[in-house]
C-alpha positions in Angstrom: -158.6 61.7 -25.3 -158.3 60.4 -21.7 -160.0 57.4 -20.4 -161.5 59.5 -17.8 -163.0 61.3 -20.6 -164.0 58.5 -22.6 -166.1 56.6 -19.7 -167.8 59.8 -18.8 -168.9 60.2 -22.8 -169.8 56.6 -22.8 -172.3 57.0 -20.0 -173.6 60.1 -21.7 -173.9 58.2 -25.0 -176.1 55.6 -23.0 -178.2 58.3 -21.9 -179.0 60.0 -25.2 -179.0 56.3 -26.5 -182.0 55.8 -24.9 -183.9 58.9 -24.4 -184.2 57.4 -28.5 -185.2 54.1 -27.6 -187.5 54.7 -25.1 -189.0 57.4 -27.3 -189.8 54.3 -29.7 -191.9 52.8 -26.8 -190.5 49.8 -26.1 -191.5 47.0 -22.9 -188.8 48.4 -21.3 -189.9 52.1 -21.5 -190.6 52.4 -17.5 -187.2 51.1 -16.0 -185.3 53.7 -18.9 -187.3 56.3 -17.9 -186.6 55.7 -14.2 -183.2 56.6 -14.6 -181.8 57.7 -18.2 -182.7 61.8 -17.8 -181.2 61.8 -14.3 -178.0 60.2 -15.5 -177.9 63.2 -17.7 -177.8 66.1 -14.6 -175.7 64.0 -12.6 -172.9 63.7 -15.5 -173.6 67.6 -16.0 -173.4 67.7 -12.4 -169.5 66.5 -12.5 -168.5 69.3 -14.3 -169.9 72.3 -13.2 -167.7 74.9 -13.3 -166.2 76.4 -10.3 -166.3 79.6 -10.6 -169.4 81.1 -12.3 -169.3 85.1 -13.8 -171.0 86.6 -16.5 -168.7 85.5 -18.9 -169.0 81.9 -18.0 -172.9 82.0 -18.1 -172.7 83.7 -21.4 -170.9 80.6 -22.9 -173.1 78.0 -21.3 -175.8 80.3 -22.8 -174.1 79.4 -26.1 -173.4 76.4 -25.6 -177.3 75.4 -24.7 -179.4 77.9 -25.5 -178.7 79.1 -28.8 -178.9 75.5 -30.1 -181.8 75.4 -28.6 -183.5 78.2 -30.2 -182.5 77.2 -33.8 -183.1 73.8 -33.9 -186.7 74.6 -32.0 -186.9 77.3 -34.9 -186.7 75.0 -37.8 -188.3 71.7 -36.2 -191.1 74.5 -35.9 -191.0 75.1 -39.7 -190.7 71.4 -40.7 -194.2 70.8 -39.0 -195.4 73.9 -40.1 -194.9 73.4 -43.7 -194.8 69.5 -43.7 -195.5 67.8 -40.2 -198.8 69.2 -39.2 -200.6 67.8 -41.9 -199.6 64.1 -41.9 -199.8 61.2 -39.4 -201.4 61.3 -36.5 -200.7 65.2 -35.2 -202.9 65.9 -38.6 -206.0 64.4 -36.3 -205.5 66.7 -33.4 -206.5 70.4 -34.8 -202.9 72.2 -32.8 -202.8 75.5 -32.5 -199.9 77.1 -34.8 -200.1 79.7 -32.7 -199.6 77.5 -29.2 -196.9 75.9 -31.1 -195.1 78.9 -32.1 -195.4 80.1 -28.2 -193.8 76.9 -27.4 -190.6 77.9 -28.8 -189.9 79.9 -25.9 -192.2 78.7 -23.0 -190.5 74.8 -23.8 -192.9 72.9 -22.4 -197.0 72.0 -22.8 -196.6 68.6 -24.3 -198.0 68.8 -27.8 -200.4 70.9 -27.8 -197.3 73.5 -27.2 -194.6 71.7 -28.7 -195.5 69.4 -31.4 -192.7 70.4 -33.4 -190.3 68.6 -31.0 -190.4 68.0 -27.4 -187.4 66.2 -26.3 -186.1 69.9 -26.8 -187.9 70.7 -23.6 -184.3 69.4 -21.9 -182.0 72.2 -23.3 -183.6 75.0 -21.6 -184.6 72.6 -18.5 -180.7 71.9 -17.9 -179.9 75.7 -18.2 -181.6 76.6 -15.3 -180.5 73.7 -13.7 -176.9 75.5 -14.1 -178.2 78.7 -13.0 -179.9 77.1 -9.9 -176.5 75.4 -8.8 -174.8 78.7 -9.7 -176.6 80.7 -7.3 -176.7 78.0 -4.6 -172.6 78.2 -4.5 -172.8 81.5 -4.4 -173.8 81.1 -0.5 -170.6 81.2 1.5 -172.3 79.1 4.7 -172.3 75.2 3.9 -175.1 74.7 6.1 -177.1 77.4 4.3 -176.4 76.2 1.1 -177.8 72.9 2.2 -180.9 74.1 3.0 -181.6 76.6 0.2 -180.9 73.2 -1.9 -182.7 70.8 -0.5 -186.0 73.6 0.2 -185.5 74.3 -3.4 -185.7 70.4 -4.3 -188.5 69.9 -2.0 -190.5 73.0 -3.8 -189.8 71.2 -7.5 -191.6 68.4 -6.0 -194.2 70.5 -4.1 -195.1 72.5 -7.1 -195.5 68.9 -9.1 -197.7 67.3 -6.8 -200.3 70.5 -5.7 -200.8 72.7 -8.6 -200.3 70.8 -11.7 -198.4 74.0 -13.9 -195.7 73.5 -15.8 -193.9 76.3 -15.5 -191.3 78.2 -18.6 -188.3 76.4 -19.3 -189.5 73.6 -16.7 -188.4 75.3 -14.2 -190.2 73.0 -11.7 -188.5 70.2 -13.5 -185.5 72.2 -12.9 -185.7 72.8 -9.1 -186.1 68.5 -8.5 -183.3 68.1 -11.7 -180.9 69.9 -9.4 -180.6 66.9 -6.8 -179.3 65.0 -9.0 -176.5 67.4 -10.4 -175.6 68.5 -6.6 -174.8 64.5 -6.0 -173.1 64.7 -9.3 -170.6 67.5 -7.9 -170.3 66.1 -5.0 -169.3 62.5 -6.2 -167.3 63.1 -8.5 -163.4 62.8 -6.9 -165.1 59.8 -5.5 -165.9 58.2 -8.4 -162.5 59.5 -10.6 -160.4 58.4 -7.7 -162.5 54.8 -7.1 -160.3 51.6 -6.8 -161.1 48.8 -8.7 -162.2 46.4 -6.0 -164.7 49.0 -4.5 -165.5 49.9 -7.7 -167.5 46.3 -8.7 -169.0 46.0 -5.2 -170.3 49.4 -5.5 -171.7 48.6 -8.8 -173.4 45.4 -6.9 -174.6 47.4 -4.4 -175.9 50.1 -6.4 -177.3 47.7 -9.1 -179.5 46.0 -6.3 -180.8 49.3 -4.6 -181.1 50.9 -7.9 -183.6 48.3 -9.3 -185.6 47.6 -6.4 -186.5 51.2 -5.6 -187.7 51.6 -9.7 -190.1 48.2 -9.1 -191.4 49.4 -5.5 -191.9 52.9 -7.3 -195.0 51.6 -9.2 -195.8 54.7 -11.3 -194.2 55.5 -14.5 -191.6 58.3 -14.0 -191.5 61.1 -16.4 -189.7 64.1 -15.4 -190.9 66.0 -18.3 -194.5 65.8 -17.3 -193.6 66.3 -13.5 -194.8 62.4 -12.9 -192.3 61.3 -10.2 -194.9 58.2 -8.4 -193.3 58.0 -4.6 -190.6 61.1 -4.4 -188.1 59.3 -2.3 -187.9 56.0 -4.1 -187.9 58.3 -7.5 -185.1 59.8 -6.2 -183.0 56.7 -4.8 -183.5 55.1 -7.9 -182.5 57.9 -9.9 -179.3 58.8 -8.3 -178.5 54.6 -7.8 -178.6 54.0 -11.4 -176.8 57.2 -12.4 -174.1 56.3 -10.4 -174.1 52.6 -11.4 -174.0 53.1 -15.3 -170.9 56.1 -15.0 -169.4 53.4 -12.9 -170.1 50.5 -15.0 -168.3 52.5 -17.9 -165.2 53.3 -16.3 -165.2 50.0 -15.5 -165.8 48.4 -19.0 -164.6 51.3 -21.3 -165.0 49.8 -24.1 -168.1 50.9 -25.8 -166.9 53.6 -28.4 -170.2 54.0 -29.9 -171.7 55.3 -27.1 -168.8 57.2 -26.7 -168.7 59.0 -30.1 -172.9 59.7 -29.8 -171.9 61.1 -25.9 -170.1 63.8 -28.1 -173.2 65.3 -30.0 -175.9 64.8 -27.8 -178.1 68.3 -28.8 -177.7 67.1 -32.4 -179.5 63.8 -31.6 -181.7 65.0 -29.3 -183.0 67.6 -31.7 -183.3 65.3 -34.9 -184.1 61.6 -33.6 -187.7 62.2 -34.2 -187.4 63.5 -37.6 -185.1 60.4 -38.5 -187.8 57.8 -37.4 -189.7 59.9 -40.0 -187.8 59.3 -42.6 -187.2 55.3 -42.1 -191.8 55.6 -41.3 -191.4 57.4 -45.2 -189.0 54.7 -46.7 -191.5 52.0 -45.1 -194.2 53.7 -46.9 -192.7 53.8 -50.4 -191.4 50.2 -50.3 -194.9 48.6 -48.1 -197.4 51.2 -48.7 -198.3 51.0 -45.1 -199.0 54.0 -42.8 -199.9 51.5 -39.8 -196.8 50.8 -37.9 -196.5 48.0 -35.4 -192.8 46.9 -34.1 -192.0 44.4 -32.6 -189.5 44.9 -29.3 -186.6 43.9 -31.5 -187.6 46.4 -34.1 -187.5 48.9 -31.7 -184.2 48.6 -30.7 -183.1 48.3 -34.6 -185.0 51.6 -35.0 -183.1 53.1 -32.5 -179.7 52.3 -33.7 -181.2 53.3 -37.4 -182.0 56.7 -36.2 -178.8 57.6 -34.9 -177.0 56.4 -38.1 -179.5 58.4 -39.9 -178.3 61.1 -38.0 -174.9 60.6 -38.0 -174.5 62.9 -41.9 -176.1 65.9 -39.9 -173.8 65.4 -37.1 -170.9 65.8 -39.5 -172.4 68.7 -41.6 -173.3 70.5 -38.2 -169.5 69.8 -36.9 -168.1 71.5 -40.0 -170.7 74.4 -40.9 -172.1 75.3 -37.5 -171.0 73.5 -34.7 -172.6 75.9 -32.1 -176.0 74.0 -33.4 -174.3 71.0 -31.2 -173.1 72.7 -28.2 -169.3 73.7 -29.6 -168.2 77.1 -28.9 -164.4 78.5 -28.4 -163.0 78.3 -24.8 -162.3 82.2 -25.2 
């Protein structure tokens, strides 16, 4: 594997890194939500294809949405047969019927999708695709300019006046695809970056990155549509996604993050289930259902889930790797 390639997995690694973490609820849960699911479009933003036909959304199709549907399939079964009745979502009286809807409206929170929501991404950053798909279909720049940025500013008009989350979060989609237009467009910039203008750049964007996330005093949560002020949301965003792909081709050294960059759907499907299974083992050796972690168990909890994981990963790479995003180039 290339370097190039290695950096770019590493930032992605971070990114599914801590869509974990931050879904343990640490201190630090605002500043990773500030920028951790942008990072995400704007690496998928570097390698958007080209040239878009049939057959190329066909694979993508493959590549995202079947994995979606089966893993949303089972992780529906699991808390049919088991999850519903224990914990905390055995207090809240969901609908198995809302929850069975959620499979293929993908969003609602939990009274829709109790099962597993960080899924709600898959079918998010499909559209996103087919978004930037059609906008390059337009052969005048300037049109294509405004058709993007009218349908960014629509994401965030929808978001702020009518409070409907839309299929697939489609609304989430429409604001999603500024930062994977930036991604596109960056990218030469940041494969071809010297070294010299490479750390100032990261100084720059470091200081921009984290004063727009403290000005921006609401929590950001693109699932939920929760953006606080629109412009700093987005200068923040795009400043930090830009700063941690840089910081890795930088300091390329990180090769867990570079192996977990590589099987991102698997993780993002089955995190929750592992914190589960280490709240189970707690259970059996403590006899508590109470959990309280501290900041540092968090962070352990993290890295324990993804181990936890790591068996599926393998048994998914060898039996059905489709379920993790792998199809044939043909």
């Amino acid at each position: 594997m290339s370097s190039r390639k290695a950096w770019i997995d590493q930032a992605r690694g971070l990114s599914i890194f801590l869509v974990v973490y931050g879904h343990n609820f640490p201190a630090i849960e605002p500043y990773i939500y500030s920028f951790h699911v942008p990072l995400f479009f704007f690496i998928s933003g570097m390698f958007h294809p080209k040239n878009v036909d049939i057959k190329t959304i066909w694979r993508r199709a493959k590549m995202i949405q079947v994995p979606y549907f089966v893993w949303a399939s089972l992780l529906f079964l699991f808390w049919f047969f088991v999850g519903k009745d224990y914990g905390k979502t055995s207090e809240l009286e969901l609908s198995v019927v809302d929850n069975l809807i959620g499979i293929f409206y993908a969003q609602g929170g939990q009274q829709f999708m109790s099962w597993g929501i960080p899924l709600w991404f898959l079918p998010c950053i499909f559209l996103v695709f087919l978004l930037a798909s059609a906008l390059n279909k337009l052969k005048s720049n300037p049109l294509r300019y405004i058709f993007s940025i009218a349908t960014i500013a629509l994401g965030f008009f929808w978001a702020a006046y009518t409070g409907i989350h839309l299929p697939w979060s489609l609304d989430v989609a429409m604001v999603a695809l500024s930062f994977y237009i930036a991604g596109g467009i960056l990218k030469e910039t940041l494969f071809g970056i010297e070294k010299l203008k490479l750390w100032v750049s990261l100084l720059i964007l470091l200081g921009i990155h984290v004063v727009t996330h403290y000005l921006n005093v609401e929590k950001v949560d693109m699932y939920r549509s929760e953006y606080g002020n629109q412009l700093l949301f987005l200068i923040s965003g795009l400043t930090g996604s830009v700063f941690y792909v840089l910081l890795f081709k930088g300091i390329p050294l990180f090769k867990f993050f570079e192996y977990i960059g590589k099987h991102t759907i698997v993780i993002l499907a089955t995190h929750i289930r592992a914190l589960t299974v280490i709240k189970l083992v707690i259970f059996l050796v403590v006899g508590t259902t109470v959990f309280q972690f501290t900041e540092a168990e968090k962070l352990i909890l993290a890295v324990a889930q993804i181990i936890i994981v790591i068996p599926v990963i393998w048994l998914v790479g060898k039996f059905a790797p489709i379920l993790d995003g792998k199809v044939s180039k043909s």
